[in-house]
C-alpha positions as CSV (number, residue, x, y, z in Angstrom):
1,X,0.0,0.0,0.0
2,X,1.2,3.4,-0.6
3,X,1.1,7.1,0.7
4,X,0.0,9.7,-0.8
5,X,3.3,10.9,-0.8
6,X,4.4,8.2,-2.4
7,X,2.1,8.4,-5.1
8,X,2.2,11.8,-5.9
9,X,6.2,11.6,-6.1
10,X,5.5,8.8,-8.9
11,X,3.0,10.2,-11.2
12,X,4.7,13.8,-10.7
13,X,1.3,16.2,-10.0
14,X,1.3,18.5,-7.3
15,X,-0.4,17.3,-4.2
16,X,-2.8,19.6,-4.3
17,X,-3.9,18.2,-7.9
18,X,-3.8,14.8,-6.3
19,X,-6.6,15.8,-3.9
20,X,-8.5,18.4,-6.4
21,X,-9.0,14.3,-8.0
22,X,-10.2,12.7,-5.0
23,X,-12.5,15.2,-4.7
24,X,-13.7,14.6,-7.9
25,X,-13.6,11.0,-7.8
26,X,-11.1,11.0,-11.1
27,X,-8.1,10.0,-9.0
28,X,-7.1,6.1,-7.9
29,X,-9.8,4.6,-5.3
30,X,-8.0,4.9,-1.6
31,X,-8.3,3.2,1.3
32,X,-8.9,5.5,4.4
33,X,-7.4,3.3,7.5
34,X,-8.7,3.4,11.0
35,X,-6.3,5.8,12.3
36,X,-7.4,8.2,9.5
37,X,-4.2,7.4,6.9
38,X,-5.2,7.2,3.3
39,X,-3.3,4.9,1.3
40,X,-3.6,3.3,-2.2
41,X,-3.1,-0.1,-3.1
42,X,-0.4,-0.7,-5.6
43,X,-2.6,-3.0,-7.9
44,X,-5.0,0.0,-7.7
45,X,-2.8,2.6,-9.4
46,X,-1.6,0.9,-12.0
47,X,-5.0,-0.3,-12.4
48,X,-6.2,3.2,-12.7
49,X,-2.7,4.6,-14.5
50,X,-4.1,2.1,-17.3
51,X,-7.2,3.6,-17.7
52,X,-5.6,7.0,-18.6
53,X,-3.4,5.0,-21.1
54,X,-6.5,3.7,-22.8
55,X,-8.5,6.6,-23.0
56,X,-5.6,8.8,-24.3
C-alpha cells in the first residue's frame, strides 16, 4: 500500500492536484485506514494509470 506521498512523487502532479481528483472522484480509489491514513493499493494505481493510457 502506498502514501500519498508516495504516489504523488510517482505520477509527478502536485499534491494539491492529487486531492482536487479525489474530490472529484477521477483520481485512484484509496483506502482510508482506521487511524485516519489514506493509502492506495499498488494494484490500484496501476489499475487506474491504465485507464488513462487507454482513454488517451
Amino acid at each position: 500500500m502506498l502514501t500519498i506521498p508516495e504516489v504523488i512523487a510517482e505520477i509527478g502532479v502536485p499534491r494539491a492536484t492529487f486531492y482536487r481528483w479525489r474530490q472529484c472522484r477521477k483520481g485512484p480509489k484509496s483506502i482510508k485506514l482506521p487511524n485516519g491514513a489514506v493509502r492506495i493499493r499498488r494494484s490500484e494505481l496501476n489499475r487506474w494509470l491504465t485507464s488513462l493510457e487507454e482513454a488517451a
